[in-house]
C-alpha positions as CSV (number, residue, x, y, z in Angstrom):
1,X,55.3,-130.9,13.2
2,X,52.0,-131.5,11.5
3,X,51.0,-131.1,7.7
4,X,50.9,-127.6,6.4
5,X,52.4,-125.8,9.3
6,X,55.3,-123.9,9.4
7,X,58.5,-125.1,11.5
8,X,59.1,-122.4,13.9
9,X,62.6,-120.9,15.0
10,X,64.1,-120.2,18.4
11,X,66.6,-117.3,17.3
12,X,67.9,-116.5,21.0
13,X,67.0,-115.3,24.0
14,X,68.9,-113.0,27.1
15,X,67.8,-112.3,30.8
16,X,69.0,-110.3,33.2
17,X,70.7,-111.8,36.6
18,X,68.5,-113.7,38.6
19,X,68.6,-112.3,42.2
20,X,67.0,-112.5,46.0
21,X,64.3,-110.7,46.8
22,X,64.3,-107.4,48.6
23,X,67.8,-107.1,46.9
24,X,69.4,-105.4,43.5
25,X,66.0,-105.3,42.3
26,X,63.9,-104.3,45.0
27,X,62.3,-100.7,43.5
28,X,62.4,-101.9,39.7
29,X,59.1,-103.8,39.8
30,X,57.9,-106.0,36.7
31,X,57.6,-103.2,34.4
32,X,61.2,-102.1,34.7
33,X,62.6,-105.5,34.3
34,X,60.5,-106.8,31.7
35,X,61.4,-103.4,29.8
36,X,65.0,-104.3,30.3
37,X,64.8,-107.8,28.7
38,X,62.8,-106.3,25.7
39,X,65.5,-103.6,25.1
40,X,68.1,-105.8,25.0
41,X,66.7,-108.4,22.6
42,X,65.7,-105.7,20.6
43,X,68.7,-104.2,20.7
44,X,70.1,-107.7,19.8
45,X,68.2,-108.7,17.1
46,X,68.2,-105.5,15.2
47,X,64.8,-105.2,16.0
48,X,64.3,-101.4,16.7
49,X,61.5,-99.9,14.8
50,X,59.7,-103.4,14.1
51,X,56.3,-104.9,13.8
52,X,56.2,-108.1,15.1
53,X,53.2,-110.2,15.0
54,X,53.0,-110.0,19.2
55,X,54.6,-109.9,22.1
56,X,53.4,-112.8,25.0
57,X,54.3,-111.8,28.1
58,X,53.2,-112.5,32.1
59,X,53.8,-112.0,35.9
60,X,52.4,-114.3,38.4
61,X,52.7,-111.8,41.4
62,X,52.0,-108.1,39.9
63,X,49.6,-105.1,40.8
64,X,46.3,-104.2,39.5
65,X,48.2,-101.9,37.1
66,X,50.5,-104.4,35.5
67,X,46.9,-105.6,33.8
68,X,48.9,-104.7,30.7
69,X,52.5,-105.3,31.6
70,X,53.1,-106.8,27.9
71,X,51.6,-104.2,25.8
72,X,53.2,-101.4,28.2
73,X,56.7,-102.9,28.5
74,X,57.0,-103.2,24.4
75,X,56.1,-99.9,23.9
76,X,59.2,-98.8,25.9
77,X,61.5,-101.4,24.5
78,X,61.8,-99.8,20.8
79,X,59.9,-102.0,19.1
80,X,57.0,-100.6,16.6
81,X,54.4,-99.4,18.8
82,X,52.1,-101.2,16.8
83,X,53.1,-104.3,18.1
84,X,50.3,-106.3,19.9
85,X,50.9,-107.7,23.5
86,X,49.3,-109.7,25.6
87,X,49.7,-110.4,29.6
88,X,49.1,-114.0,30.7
89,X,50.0,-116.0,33.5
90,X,50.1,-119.9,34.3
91,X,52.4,-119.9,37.8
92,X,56.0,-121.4,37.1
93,X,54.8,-122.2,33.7
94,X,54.0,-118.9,32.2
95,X,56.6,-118.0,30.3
96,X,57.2,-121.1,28.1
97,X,53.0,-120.8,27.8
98,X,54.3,-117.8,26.3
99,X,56.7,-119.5,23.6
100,X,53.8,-121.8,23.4
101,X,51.1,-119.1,22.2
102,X,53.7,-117.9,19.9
103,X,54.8,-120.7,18.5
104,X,51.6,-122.0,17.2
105,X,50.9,-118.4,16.0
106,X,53.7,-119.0,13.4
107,X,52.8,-122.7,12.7
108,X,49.5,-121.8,12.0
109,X,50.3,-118.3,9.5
110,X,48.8,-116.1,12.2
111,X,51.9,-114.2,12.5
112,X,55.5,-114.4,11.2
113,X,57.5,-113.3,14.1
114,X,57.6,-112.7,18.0
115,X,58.7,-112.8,21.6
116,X,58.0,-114.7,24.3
117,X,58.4,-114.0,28.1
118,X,58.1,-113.1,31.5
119,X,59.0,-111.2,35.0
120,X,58.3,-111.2,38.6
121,X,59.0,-110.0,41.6
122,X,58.7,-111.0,45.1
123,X,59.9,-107.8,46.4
124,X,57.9,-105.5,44.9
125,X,54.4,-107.4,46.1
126,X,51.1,-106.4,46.1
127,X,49.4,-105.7,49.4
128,X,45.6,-105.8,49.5
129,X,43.7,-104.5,52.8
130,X,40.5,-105.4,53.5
131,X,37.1,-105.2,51.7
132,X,35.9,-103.5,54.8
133,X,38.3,-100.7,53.7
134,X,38.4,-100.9,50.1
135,X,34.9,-100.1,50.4
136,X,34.9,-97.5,52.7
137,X,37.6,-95.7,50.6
138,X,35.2,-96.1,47.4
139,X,32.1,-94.3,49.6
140,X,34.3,-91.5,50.9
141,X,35.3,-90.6,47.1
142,X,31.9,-91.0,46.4
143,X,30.7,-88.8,48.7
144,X,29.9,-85.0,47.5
145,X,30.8,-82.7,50.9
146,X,33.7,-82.5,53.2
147,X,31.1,-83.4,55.7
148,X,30.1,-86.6,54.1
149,X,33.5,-87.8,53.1
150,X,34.2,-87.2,56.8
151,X,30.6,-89.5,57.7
152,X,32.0,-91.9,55.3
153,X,35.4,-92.2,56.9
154,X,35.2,-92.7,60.5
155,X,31.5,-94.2,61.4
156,X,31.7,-97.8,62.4
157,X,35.9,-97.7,61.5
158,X,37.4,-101.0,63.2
159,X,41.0,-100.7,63.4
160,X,40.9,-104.6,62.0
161,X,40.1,-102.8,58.3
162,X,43.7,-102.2,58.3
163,X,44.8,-105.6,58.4
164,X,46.7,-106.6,55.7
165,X,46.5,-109.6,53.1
166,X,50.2,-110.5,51.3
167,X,50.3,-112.5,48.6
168,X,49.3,-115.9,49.4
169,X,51.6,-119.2,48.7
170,X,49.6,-121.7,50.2
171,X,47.0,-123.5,47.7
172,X,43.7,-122.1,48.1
173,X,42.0,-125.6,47.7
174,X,44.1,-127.5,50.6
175,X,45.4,-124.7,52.2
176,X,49.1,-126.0,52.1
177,X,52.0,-124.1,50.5
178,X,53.9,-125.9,47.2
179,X,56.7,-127.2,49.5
180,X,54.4,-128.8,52.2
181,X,52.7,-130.7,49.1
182,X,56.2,-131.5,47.7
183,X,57.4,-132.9,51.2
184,X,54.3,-135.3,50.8
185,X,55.4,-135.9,47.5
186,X,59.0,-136.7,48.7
187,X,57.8,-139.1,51.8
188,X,55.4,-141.2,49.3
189,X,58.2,-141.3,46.5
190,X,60.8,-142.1,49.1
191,X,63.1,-139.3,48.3
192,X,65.9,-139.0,51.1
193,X,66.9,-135.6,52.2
194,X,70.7,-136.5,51.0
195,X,69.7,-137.0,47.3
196,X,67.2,-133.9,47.5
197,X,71.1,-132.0,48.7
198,X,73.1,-134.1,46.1
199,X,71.1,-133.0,42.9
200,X,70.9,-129.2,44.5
201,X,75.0,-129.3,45.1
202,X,75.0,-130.5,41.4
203,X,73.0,-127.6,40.1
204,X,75.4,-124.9,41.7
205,X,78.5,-126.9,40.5
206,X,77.0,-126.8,36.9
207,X,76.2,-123.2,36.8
208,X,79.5,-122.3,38.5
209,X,81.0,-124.6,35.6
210,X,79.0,-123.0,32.8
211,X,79.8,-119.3,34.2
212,X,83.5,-120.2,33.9
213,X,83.1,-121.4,30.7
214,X,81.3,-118.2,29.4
215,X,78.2,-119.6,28.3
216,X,75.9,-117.4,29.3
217,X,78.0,-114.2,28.0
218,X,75.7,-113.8,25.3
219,X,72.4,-115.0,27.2
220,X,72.7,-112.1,30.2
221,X,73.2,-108.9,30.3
222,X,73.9,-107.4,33.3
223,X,71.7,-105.0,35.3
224,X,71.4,-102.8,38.5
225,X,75.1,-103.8,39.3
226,X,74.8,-107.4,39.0
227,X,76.6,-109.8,36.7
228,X,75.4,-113.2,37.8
229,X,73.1,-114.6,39.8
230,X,72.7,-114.2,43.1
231,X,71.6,-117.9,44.1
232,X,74.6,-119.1,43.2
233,X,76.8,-120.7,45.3
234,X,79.9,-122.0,44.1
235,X,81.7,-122.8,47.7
236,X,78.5,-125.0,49.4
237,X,79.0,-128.5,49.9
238,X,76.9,-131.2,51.3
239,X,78.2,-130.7,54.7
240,X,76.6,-126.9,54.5
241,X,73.5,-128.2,52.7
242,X,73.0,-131.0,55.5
243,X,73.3,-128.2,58.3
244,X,69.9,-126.6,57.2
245,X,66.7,-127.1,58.7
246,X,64.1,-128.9,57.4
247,X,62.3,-125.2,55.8
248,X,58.2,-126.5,55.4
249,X,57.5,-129.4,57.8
250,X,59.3,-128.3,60.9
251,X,57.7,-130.2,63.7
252,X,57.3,-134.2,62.5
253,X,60.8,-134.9,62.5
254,X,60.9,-136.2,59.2
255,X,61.4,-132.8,56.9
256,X,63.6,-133.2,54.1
257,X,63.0,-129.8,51.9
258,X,65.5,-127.0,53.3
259,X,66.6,-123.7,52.0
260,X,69.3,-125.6,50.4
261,X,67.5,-127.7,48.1
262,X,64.3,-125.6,46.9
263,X,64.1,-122.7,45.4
264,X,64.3,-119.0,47.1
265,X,61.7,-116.2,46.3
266,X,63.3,-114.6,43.3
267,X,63.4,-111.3,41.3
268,X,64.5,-111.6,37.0
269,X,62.6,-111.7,33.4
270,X,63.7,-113.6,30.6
271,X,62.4,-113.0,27.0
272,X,63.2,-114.6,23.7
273,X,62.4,-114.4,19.9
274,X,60.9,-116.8,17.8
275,X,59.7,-116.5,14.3
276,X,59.3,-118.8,11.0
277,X,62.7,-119.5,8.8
278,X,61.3,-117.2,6.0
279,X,61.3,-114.1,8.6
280,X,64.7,-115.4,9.8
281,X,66.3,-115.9,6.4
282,X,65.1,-112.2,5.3
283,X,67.0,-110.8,8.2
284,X,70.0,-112.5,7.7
285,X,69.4,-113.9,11.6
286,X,70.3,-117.5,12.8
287,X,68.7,-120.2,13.8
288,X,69.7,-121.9,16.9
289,X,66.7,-124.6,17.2
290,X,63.3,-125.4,16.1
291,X,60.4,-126.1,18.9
292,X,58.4,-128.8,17.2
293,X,55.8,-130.0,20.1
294,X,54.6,-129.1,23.2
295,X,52.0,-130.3,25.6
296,X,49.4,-129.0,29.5
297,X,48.6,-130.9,32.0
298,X,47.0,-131.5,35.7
299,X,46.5,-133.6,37.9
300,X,44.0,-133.9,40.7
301,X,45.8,-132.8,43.6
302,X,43.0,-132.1,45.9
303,X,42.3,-135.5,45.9
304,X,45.6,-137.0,46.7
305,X,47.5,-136.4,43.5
306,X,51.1,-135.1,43.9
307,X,50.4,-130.9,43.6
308,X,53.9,-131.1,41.1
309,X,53.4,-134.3,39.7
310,X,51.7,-133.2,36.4
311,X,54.9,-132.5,34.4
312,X,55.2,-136.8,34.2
313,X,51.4,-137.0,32.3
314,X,52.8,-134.1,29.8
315,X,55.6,-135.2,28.9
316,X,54.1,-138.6,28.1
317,X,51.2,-137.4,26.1
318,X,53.7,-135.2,24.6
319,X,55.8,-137.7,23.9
320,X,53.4,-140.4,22.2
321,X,52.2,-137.0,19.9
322,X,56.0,-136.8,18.9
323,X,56.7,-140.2,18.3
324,X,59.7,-140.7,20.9
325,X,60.9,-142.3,23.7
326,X,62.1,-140.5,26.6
327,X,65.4,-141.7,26.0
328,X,65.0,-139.6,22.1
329,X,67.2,-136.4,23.9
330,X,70.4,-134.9,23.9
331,X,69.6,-132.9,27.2
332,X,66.7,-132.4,29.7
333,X,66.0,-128.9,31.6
334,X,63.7,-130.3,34.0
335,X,62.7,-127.2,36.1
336,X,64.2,-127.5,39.7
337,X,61.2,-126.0,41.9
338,X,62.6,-128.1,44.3
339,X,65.3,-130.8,44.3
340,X,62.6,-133.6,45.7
341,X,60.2,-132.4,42.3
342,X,63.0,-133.7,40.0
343,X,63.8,-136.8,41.7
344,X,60.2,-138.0,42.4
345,X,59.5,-137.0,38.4
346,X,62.2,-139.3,37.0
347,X,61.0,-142.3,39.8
348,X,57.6,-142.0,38.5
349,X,58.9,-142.5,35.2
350,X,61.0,-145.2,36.0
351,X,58.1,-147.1,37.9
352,X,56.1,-149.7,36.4
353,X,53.0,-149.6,38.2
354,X,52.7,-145.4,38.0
355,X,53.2,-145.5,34.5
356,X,50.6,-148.6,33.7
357,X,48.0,-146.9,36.1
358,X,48.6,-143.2,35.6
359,X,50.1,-142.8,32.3
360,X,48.2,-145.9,30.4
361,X,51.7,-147.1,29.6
362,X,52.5,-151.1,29.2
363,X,56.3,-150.2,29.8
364,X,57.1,-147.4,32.1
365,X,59.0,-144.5,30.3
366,X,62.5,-145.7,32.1
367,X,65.4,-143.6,33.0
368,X,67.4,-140.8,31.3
369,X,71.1,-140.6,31.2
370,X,71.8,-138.3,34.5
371,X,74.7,-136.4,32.3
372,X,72.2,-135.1,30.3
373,X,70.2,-133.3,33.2
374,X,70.5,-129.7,33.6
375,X,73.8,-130.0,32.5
376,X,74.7,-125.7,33.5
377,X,72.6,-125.7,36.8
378,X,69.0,-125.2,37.1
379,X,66.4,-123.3,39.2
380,X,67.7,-124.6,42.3
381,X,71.3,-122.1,41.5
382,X,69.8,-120.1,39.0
383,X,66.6,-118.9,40.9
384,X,63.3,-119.0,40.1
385,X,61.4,-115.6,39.2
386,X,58.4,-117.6,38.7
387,X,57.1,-116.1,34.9
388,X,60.4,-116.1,34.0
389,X,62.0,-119.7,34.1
390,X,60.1,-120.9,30.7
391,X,61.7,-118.1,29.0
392,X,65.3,-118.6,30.8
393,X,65.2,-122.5,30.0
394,X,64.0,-122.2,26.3
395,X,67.0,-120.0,25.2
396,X,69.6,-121.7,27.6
397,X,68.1,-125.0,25.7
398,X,68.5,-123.4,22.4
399,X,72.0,-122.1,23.1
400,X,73.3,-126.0,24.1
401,X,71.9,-127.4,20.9
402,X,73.3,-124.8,18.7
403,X,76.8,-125.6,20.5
404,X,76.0,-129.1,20.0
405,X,75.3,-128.7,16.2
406,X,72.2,-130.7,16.0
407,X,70.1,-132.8,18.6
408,X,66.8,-132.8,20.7
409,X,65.6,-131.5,24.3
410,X,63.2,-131.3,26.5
411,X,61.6,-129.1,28.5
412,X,59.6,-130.2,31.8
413,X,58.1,-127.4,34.1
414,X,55.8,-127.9,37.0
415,X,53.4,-125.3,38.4
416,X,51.4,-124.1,41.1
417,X,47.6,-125.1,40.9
418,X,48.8,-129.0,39.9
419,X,49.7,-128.1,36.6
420,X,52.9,-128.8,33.9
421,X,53.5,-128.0,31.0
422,X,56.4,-129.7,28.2
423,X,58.0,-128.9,25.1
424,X,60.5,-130.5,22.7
425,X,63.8,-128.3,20.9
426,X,64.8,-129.7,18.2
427,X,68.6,-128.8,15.7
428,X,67.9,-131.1,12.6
């Protein structure tokens, strides 16, 4: 924390069940889930009525009328309606952006209190047809008579205007989809298929674990019939996992990413409160952590860079700004996009020539203690609503150091577009 600026406070955070798409969720959309999440922290928190300084919420896939999901949502959650909001978006990263913009919004004196979030949906997606049609559609309202709106709709109609455009996943720049870039990612790192299934078997056995343990009793609140998540899979085993087919690179043979060990398109929202100890203190509210640095990054995928690589060069600039090691941490939520991410993240930080060449480093980072990794499951049994993961991982991060009485965390997220963005917990 630098000179002069206020420490900020994680106070909690709750989400609603992660689930597959075209399930529980399928007619709620962004706006209904996002209102959810608001509700209940509000709820919560004691917050009905309130003015906070803003309200930083996103959606990476959402229609033309979510342009003001954040402002619209809050106004149905019971907050003050003169609470500001602002919609944003940074792929897999947009939620802990979010906590981000907020944050320094407090450290700075801008404001004394907010939230932080997101939502998506990959059921309720936005389906675009083509400019041929869009703009035939605009000159048939333009058009004054029956007669010309009739003219307008049928001369030169080709039945190809009615082709539909989904919502693209593969990069615009290389034309491949996040898991064809991270099989690249897993042949150059040398990441075999049976670690990729190992650390996803892991994830589901830690969530299972934390489920049965009641940890997230007071993190989720259950919605639309559902009371955990729906990615979770507490009877697979690596004989199941190692059944799967190879899920992006289906042809060469040599396929390691499955259905098993990335992540499945997701519906959820996440939110969580943050505000300066004076704010806290007046409201007779706890404080479960402090988040005292964060850090953005890319890397330069189009020319040969790994797409999901850019988490390693923010978490080291990050962690020379903070003055630690990597070893400094009580736990690590390292977002699991996919299983073959995390592994080739922590062998790039274990390698001597990536960290001398790409991070500057005379010593490479090293490695962490494995028992410390997403210790109650990750994306991988979680799911991965993509604006919504920053938001889930900030408050499940809180929540362990709380427990834990005091220690520090980090937060590693990789996104779409070759960027990452990093942040640091810390219970004094």
């Amino acid at each position: 924390m630098l000179p002069g600026l206020k420490r900020v406070a994680v106070l909690g955070g709750v989400r609603i069940p992660f689930c597959r798409n075209n399930t529980a969720y399928a007619d709620v959309g962004n706006f209904g889930m996002s209102v959810k999440v608001l509700g209940t922290l509000v709820e919560r928190f004691g917050l009905h009525g309130l003015e906070l300084g803003e309200v930083a919420f996103g959606a990476v896939i959402k229609h033309s009328s979510d342009w003001n999901l954040a402002r619209e949502a809050l106004l149905s959650s019971g907050l003050a309606p003169t609470t500001p909001g602002i919609t944003t978006a940074r792929a897999c990263g947009t939620s802990l952006d979010n906590a981000i913009i907020i944050a320094n919004k407090i450290a700075s004196g801008q404001i004394e209190a907010g939230i932080a979030g997101g939502s998506d949906t990959t059921s309720d997606v936005p389906i675009v047809y083509s400019r041929a049609l869009q703009q035939r559609l605009l000159a048939v309202n333009r058009a004054k008579t029956w007669q010309d709106k009739l003219k307008a709709a049928v001369s030169g109609f080709s039945w190809r205007e009615l082709k539909p455009h989904f919502p693209g996943v593969a990069e615009p720049r290389t034309h491949k989809s996040m898991g064809e870039h991270c099989e690249l990612m897993a042949r150059e790192w040398k990441i075999t298929r049976e670690a990729q299934d190992a650390l996803a078997l892991s994830s589901h056995q830690k969530l299972a674990a934390a489920y049965a343990a009641g940890f997230f009793k007071d993190l989720l609140v259950p919605f639309r019939g559902l009371e955990r998540d729906g990615f979770l899979r507490p009877d697979t085993s690596m004989e199941k996992l190692a059944a799967l087919k190879p899920a992006f690179d289906k042809t060469s043979g040599h396929g390691t990413l499955t259905a098993g060990n990335s992540t499945g398109l997701s519906d959820g929202a996440a939110a969580v409160l943050l505000a300066s100890e004076d704010w806290a203190a007046a409201r007779g509210l706890k404080v479960q952590a402090y988040l005292t640095h964060a850090k953005v990054a890319a890397v330069d995928f189009v020319r040969g860079e790994g797409l999901l690589m850019a988490p390693t060069v923010a978490v080291s600039r990050m962690l020379d700004a903070a003055g630690l090691t990597l070893q400094d941490f009580d736990f690590y939520e390292i977002h699991e996009a996919f299983a073959a991410q995390v592994l080739c993240t922590l062998r790039a930080w274990e390698s001597a020539d990536y960290c001398r060449n790409r991070l500057g480093k005379d010593q490479p980072l090293g490695a962490i203690d494995p028992a410390k990794l997403n210790v109650h499951g990750s994306s991988l049994a979680v799911g991965h609503p993509f604006a919504a993961t920053g938001a889930r991982i900030v408050a499940t991060l809180a929540k362990l150091l709380e427990q834990k009485g005091s220690g520090r965390g980090l937060v590693s997220i990789c996104t779409a577009g070759g960027m990452g963005v990093a942040a640091i917990l810390e219970r004094p």
